[in-house]
C-alpha positions in Angstrom: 35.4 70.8 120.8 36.5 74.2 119.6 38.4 76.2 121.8 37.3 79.9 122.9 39.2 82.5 121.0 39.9 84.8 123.8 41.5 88.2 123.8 42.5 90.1 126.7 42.4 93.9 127.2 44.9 95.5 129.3 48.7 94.4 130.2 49.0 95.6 133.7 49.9 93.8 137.0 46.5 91.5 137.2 46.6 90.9 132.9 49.4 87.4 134.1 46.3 86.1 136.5 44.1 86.0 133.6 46.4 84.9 130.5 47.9 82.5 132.5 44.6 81.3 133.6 43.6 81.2 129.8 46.4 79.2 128.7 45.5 76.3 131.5 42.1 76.2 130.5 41.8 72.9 128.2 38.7 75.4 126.4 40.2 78.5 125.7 43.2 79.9 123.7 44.6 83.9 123.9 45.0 84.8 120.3 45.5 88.5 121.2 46.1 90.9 123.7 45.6 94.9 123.8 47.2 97.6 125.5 47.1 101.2 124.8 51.1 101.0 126.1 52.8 99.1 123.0 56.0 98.4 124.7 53.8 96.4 127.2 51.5 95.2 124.7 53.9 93.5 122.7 55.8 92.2 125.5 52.8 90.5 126.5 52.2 89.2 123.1 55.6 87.7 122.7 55.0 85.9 125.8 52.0 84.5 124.6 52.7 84.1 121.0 49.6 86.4 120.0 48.4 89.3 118.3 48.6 92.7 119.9 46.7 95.8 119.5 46.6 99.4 120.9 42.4 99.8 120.5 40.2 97.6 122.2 37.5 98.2 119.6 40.0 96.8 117.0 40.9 94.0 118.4 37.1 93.1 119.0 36.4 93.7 115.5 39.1 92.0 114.0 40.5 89.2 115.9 37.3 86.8 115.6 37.0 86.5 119.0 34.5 84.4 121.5 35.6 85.8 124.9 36.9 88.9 126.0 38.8 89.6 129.5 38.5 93.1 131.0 42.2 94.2 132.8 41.9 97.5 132.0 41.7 101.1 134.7 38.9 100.3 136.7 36.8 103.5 134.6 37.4 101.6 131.3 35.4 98.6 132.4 32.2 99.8 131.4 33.0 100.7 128.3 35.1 97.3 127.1 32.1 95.3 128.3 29.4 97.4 126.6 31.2 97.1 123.4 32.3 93.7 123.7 28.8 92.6 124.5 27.2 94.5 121.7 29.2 92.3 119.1 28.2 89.1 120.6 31.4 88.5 123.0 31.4 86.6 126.6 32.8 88.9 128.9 34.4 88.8 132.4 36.2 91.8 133.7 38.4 92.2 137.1 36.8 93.8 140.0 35.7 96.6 140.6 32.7 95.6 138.2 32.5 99.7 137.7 33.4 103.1 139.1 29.4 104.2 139.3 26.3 101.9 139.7 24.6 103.2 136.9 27.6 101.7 134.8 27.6 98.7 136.5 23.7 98.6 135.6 24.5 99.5 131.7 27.1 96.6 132.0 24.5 93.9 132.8 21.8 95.4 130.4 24.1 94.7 127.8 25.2 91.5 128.5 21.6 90.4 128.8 20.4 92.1 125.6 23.0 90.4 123.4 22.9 87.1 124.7 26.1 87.0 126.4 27.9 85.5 129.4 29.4 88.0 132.3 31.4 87.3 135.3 33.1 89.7 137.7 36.3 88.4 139.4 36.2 87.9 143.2 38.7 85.4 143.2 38.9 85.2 146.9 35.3 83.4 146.8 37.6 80.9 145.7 40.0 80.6 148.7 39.8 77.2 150.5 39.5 79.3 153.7 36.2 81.1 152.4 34.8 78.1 150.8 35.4 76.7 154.6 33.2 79.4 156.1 30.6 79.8 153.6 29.7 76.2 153.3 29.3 76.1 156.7 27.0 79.2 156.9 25.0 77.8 154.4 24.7 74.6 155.6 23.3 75.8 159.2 26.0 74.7 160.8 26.8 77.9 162.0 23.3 79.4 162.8 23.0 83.1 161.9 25.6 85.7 162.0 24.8 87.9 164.9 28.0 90.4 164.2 30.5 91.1 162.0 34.0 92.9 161.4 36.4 93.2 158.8 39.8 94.7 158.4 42.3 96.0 155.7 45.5 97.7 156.8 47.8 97.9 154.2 50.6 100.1 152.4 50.7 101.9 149.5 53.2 104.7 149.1 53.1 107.9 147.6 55.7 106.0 144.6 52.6 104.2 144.3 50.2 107.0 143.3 53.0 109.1 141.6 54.3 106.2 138.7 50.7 105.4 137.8 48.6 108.0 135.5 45.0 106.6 137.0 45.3 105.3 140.3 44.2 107.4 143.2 42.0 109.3 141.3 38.0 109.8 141.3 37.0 109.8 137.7 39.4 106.9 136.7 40.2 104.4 139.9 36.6 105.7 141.6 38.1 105.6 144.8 41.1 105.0 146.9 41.5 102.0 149.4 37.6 101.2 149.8 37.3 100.8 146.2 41.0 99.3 144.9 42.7 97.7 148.4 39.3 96.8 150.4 36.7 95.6 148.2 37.2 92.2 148.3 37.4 91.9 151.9 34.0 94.0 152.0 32.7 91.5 149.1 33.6 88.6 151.4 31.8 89.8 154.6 28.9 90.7 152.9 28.7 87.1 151.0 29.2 85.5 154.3 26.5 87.0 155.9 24.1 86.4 152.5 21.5 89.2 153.3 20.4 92.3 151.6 22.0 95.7 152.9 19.8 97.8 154.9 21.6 101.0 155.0 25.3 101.9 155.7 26.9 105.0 157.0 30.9 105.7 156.4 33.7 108.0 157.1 36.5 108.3 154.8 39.5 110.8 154.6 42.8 111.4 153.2 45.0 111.5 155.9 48.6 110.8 154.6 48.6 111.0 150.5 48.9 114.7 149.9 49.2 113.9 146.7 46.2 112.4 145.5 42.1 113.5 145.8 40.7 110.0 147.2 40.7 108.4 150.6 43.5 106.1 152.2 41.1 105.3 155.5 37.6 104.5 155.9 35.4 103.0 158.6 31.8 102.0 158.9 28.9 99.9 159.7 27.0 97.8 157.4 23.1 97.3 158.4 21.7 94.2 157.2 17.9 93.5 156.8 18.0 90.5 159.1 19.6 92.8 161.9 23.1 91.7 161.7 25.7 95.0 162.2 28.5 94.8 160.1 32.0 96.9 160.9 34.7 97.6 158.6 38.3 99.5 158.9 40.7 99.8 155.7 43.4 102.4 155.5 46.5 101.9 153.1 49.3 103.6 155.2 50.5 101.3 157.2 54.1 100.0 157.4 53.4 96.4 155.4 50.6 94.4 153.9 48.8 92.9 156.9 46.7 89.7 156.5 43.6 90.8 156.0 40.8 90.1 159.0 37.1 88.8 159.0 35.8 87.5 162.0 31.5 86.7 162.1 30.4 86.2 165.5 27.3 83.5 164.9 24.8 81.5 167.0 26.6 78.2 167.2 30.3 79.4 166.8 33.0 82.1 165.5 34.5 82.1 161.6 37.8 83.7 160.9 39.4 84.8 157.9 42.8 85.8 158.5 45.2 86.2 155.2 43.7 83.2 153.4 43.3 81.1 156.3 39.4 80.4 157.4 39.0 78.6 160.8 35.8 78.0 162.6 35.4 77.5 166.1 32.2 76.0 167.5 30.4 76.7 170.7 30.8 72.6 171.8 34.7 73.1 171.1 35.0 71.4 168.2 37.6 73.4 165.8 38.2 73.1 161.8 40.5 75.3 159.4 41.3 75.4 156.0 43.9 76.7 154.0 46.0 77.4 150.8 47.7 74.6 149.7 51.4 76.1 149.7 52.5 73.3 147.5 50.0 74.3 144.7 51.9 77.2 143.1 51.3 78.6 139.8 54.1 80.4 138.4 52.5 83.8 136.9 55.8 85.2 136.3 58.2 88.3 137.9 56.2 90.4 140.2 53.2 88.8 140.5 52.1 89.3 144.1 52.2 85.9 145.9 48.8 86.3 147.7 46.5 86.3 144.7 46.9 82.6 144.8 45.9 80.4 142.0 42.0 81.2 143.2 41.7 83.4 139.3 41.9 80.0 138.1 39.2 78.7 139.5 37.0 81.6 139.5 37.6 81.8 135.1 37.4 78.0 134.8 33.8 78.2 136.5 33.3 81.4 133.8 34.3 79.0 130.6 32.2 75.7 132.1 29.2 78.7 132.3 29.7 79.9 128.5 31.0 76.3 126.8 28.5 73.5 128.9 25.9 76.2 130.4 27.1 75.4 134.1 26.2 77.7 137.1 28.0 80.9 137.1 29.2 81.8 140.6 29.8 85.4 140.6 27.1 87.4 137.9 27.1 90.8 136.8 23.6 91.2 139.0 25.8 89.4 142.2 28.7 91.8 141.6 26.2 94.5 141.6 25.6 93.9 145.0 29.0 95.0 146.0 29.1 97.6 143.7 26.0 99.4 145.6 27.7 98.4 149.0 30.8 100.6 147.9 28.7 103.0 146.2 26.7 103.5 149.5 30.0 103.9 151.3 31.4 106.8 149.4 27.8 108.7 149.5 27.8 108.6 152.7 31.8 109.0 153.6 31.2 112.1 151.5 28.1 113.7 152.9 27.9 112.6 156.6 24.8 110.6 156.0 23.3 107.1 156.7 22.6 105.7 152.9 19.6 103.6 153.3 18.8 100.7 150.5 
């Protein structure tokens, strides 16, 4: 069978998740890489023994590709994809799917206009610890969640903001800590609880990174259509990187996400957990942050079975969309004062 010709666009911290992901896959090959950085770009390529470009548009054009992964600032999503789409490529792109819904809406139109495959990465789907939980919700096992509450407390320093030219920004990251740090944690909770979103209201502030327009805290509640409340906290000034926190309170028991830990406790004592196996390491190389897990793996081998045998795709455009109006929803109302109802 002939492998995907894949290129991937963008060399930052997350492009090691997907070319080393790539390179496992038994379907796919990288044959080139861009960056708009050349240092990085042909770094990257020399790793990979690929071609490099500095325009996305080129490499699409040129480099007789099948599949295109999207690493790039969170505001150039929209665009890559469009393009991509428009000349007959596959497409997955890192989270966030977009920096607006109406992108994130042009995204899918695309895709579904020129016949093309589109995935957004939410790796953590993929945790054993989440798989735990959810199968278990959707199994009945659990009964329905009654309450819910998530929380993010990590670090990012003002080096952090200062030594990148788009994060912390509204037009290019879309957001600070809501939109970068929690929005997998948010996209977990809300897949958990598997409902439509009735209406949120948010607050949101800058209350430590002078030097930078978007928030570092937030807290809410989510309302969903089948009455269950939803809380979330996320701020990005603490001391370390906390484990992350999801607990849903449900009729026959409580679930617990902590790190990438799930563990359910039921009401007649019986008690299961699941976790990362430690052994199962892939190495992604220097400075690849040891929580991100080998999860992208599974998440783009799902994407390849989709495009090469027409399998199920997990995580759609139209599923990431969801999220994308639940962040969306928590930014109009942080920044007017108002309950955004769906």
């Amino acid at each position: 069978m002939k492998k995907q010709r894949v290129g991937i666009v963008g060399c930052g911290n997350i492009f090691p998740m997907h070319a080393k992901s790539v390179e496992l896959n038994e379907h796919a090959e990288l044959v080139a890489i861009c960056d708009v950085k050349e240092d990085r770009a042909q770094k990257a390529a020399n790793q990979y023994n690929c071609a490099y470009y500095l325009d996305y548009k080129q490499m699409i054009d040129e480099a007789d590709l099948d599949v295109v992964h999207v690493c790039t600032p969170h505001h150039m999503h929209a665009p890559v994809v469009i393009y991509a789409a428009e000349k007959g490529k596959h497409v997955i792109t890192e989270k966030p799917m977009s920096i607006t819904v109406a992108d994130a809406e042009a995204m899918i139109e695309a895709c579904r206009t020129h016949n093309v495959t589109f995935g957004v990465i939410f790796q953590n789907r993929y945790n054993p610890g989440s798989v735990l939980i959810k199968e278990a919700l959707d199994s009945g096992k659990l009964g329905r969640v009654l309450g819910a509450r998530c929380s993010v407390t990590w670090k990012r320093t003002d080096e952090y903001y200062s030594k990148s030219d788009w994060k912390g920004t509204w037009d290019k990251e879309g957001g600070g800590v809501i939109i970068d740090q929690a929005i997998h944690t948010l996209d977990l909770m809300r897949w958990f609880i598997g409902d439509d979103i009735a209406a949120i209201s948010a607050h949101i502030e800058n209350r430590t990174h002078r030097q930078i327009d978007v928030e570092d805290v937030a807290d809410g509640v989510i309302e969903f259509k089948n009455g269950t409340m939803a809380s979330f906290y996320a701020m990005n000034y603490h001391s370390y990187d906390a484990p992350v926190e999801i607990e849903l309170h449900c009729e026959k028991g409580t679930a617990h996400i902590k790190a990438e830990q799930g563990a359910i406790h039921y009401e007649d004592g019986t008690e299961i957990s699941r976790d990362t196996d430690r052994n199962n390491v892939i190495d992604y190389g220097a400075g690849v942050k040891t929580y991100w897990g080998i999860s992208h793996i599974h998440q783009i081998g799902n994407f390849y079975d989709a495009v090469i045998h027409g399998e199920p795709l997990h995580i759609t455009g139209e599923e990431a969309l969801k999220t994308q109006k639940m962040v969306a929803a928590i930014y109009e109302s942080g920044k007017t004062g108002l309950k955004v109802q769906f």
